[in-house]
C-alpha positions in Angstrom: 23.6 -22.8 20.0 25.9 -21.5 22.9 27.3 -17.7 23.0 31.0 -18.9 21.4 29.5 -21.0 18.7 27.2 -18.2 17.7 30.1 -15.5 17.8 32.4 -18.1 16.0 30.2 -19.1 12.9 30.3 -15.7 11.1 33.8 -16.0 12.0 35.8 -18.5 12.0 39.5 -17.0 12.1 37.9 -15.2 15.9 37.9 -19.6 17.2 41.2 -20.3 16.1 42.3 -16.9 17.8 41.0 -18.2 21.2 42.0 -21.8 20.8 45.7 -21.1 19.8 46.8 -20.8 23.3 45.6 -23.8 24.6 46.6 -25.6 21.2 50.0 -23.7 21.5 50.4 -25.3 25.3 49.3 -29.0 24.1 51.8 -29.1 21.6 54.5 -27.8 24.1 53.6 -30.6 26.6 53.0 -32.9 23.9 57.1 -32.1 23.0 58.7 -31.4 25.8 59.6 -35.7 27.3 60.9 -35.7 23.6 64.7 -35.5 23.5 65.4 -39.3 24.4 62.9 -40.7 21.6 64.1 -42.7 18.8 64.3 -40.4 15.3 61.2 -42.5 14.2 59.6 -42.1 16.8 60.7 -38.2 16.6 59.0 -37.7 13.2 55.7 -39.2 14.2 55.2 -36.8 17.1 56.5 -33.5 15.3 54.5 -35.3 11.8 51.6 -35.6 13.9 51.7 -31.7 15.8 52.6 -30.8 12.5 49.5 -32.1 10.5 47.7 -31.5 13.3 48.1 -27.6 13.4 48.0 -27.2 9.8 44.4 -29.2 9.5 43.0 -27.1 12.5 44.2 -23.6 11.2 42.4 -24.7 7.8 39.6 -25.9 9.2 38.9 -23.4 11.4 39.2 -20.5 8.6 35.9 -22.5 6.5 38.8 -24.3 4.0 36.3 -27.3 3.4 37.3 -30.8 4.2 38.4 -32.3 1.2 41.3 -30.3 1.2 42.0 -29.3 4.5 42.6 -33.6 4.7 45.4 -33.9 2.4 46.9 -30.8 2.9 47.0 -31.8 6.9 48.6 -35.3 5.9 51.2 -33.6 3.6 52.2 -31.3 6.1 52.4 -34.5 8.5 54.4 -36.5 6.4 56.9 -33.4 5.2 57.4 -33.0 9.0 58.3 -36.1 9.7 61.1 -36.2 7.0 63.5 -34.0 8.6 66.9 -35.1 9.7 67.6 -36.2 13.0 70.0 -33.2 14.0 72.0 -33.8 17.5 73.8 -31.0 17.9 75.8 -27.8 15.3 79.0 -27.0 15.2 81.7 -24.6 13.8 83.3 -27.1 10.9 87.3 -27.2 10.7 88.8 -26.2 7.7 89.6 -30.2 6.5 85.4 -30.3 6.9 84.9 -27.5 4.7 87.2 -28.8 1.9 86.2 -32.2 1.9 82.2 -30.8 1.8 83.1 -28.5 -0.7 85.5 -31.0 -3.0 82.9 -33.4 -2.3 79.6 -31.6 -3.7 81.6 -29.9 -6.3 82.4 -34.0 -7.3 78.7 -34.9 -7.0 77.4 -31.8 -9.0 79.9 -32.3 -11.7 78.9 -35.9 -12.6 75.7 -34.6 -13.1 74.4 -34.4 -16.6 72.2 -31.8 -18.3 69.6 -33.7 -17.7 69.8 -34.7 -14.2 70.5 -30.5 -13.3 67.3 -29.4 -15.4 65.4 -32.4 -13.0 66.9 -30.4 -10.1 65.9 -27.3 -11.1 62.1 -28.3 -11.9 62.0 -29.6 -8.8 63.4 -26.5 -6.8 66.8 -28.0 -5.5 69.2 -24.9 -4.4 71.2 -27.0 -2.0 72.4 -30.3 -1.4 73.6 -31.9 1.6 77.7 -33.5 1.3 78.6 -35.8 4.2 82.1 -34.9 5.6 84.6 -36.1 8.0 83.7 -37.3 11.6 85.7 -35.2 14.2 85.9 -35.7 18.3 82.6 -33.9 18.4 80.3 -35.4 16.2 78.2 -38.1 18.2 76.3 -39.1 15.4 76.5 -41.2 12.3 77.4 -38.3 9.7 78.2 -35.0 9.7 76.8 -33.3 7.0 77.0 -29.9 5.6 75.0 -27.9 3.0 76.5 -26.7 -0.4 74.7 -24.3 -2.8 74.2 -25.2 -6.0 74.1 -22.1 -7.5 76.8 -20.1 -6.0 78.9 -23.3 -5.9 80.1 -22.8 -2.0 79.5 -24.4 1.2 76.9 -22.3 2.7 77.9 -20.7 6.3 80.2 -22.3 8.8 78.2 -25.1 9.8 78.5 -28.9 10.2 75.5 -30.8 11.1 75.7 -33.6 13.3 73.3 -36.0 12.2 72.2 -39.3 14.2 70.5 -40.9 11.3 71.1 -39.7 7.9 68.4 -39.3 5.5 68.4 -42.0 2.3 70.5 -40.8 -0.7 68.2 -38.6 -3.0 65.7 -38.1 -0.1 64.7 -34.0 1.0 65.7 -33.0 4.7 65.6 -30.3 6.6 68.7 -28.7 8.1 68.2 -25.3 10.0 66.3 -23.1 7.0 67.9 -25.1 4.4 66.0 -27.9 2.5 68.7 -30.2 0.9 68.8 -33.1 -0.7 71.0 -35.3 0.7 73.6 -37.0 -1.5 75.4 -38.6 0.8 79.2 -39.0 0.2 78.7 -37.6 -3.4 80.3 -40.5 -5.1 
């Protein structure tokens, strides 16, 4: 047994401290020819570092295999689900109230039911398409509305090259939203 394997056996946290660097630079290299990639083919890099990262920080603290596995594909695949973002802006005030009338629409319809469904699953936020302006390059732009306070949250309007599929979970800045499309 050589020096680092003996020192890292008791200890298994001490290997992942020394490899994090280098595993910290692969991924960087590993991203950084990324911007003109297909969102596909976006979500199987980042899926993959993603998975990746999470399998060796649970391997290397003794988690055993059988669930270090599923727990590295689930963090894959939930990586890969995020929207395709281009680019954030400030929305205008027609964004806003279209968003908001929008959601408030979409939330409204919703039986008893269908809200208790949301709530078991943990859905705070949903995300409203809203009206294309000069700067959004994408296919939708989309902002977040909270379900609980009722509002628009922030400023924001996402500009979003592919759009996730109605009822699908994305990712937009430190929300998670389901998307709900035009709310209709």
């Amino acid at each position: 047994m050589d020096k680092f394997a003996a020192r890292t056996e008791s200890h298994p946290m001490k290997a992942l401290k020394s490899h994090l660097p280098v595993m910290v630079t692969v991924a960087a290299l590993a991203t950084a020819g990324c911007s003109n990639l297909t969102p596909g083919e976006n979500a199987g890099v980042f899926g993959t570092v993603a998975g990746a990262a999470t399998g060796i920080a649970l391997g290397a603290s003794g988690v055993p295999g059988y669930i270090t596995v599923p727990v590295a594909i689930g963090a894959g695949a939930l990586a890969g689900t995020a929207a395709y973002i281009i680019a954030k802006h400030q929305a205008t005030e027609e964004q806003k109230k279209i968003a908001q009338a929008r959601a408030e629409l979409y939330y409204r319809k919703l039986d008893a039911e269908q809200k208790e469904a949301m709530q078991k699953k943990k859905v705070r936020y949903i995300a409203v398409d809203t009206q294309k302006d000069d700067k959004i390059q994408g296919q939708k732009a989309v902002m977040v509305f909270d379900t609980k306070s009722q509002e628009i949250v922030g400023n924001d309007v996402y500009d979003v090259k592919q759009s996730p599929k109605v009822g699908q979970t994305a990712k937009f800045d430190t929300y998670t939203a389901q998307y709900v499309g035009s709310g209709s």
